[in-house]
N, C-alpha and C positions, 0 to 999 in steps of 0.2 A: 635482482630477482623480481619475478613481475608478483605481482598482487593479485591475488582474485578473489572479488565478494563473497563474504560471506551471507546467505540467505536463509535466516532462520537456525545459523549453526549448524546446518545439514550439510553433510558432504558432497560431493559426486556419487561416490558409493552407493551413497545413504538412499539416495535419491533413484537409483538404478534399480536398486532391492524393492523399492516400494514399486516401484512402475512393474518390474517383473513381477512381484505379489499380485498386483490389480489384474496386470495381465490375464495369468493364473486363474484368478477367483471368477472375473465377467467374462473370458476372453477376447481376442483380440476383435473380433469382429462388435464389440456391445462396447470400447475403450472409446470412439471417436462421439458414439452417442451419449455416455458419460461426460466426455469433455464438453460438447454440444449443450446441453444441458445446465452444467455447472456455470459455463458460459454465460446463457442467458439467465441463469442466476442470479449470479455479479451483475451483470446488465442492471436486474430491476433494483436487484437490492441501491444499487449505485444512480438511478432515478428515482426512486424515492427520495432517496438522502436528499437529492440536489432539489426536490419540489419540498421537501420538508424546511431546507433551508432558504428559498426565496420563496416560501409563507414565511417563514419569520420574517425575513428581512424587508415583507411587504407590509406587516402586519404592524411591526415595530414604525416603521417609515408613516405607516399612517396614524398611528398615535402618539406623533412627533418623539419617539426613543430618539438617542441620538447612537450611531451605530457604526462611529467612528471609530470609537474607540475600541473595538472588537480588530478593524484594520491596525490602530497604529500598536496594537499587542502583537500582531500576527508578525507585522514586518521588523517589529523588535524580535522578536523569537528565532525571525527567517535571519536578522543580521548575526544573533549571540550561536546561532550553529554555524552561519557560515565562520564565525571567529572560532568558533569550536575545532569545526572539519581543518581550518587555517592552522591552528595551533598544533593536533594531535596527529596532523599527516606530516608534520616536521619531526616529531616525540616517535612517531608510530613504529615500532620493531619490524626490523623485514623477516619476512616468513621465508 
């Protein structure tokens, strides 16, 4: 049986109903400029973060921090899920 992600614990359903509500509420002609929008949202919000984080990591760098150690956390974290996803996709109940 095939598998399909779950995103948020939201169904297909779930997901149909909301978009028909939105529909509904702005219609359809004001939904693409909602998405447009929301869009460039995420955009800045998601440029900030990334100039937030190389000021740190420039900031640290010049007052000799050492900021290595932030990588070799990261890549331990990125091996113990993939041992994770390893483990629990053998365990995992077919739907």
């Amino acid at each position: 049986m095939i598998q399909q992600p779950i995103f948020l614990f939201i169904s297909g359903a779930e997901i149909m109903f909301v978009l028909f509500i939105v529909v509904m509420v702005f219609g359809a002609d004001k939904v693409p400029e909602i998405a447009r929008g929301l869009g460039k949202g995420i955009k800045e919000i998601k440029n900030a973060t990334n100039d937030i984080k190389s000021e740190i990591t420039k900031t640290a760098d010049k007052n000799g921090l050492d900021t290595s150690v932030t990588k070799d956390v990261q890549e331990q974290l990125k091996q113990v899920k993939d041992d994770l996803e390893d483990f629990t996709g053998s365990v995992r109940r077919k739907m």
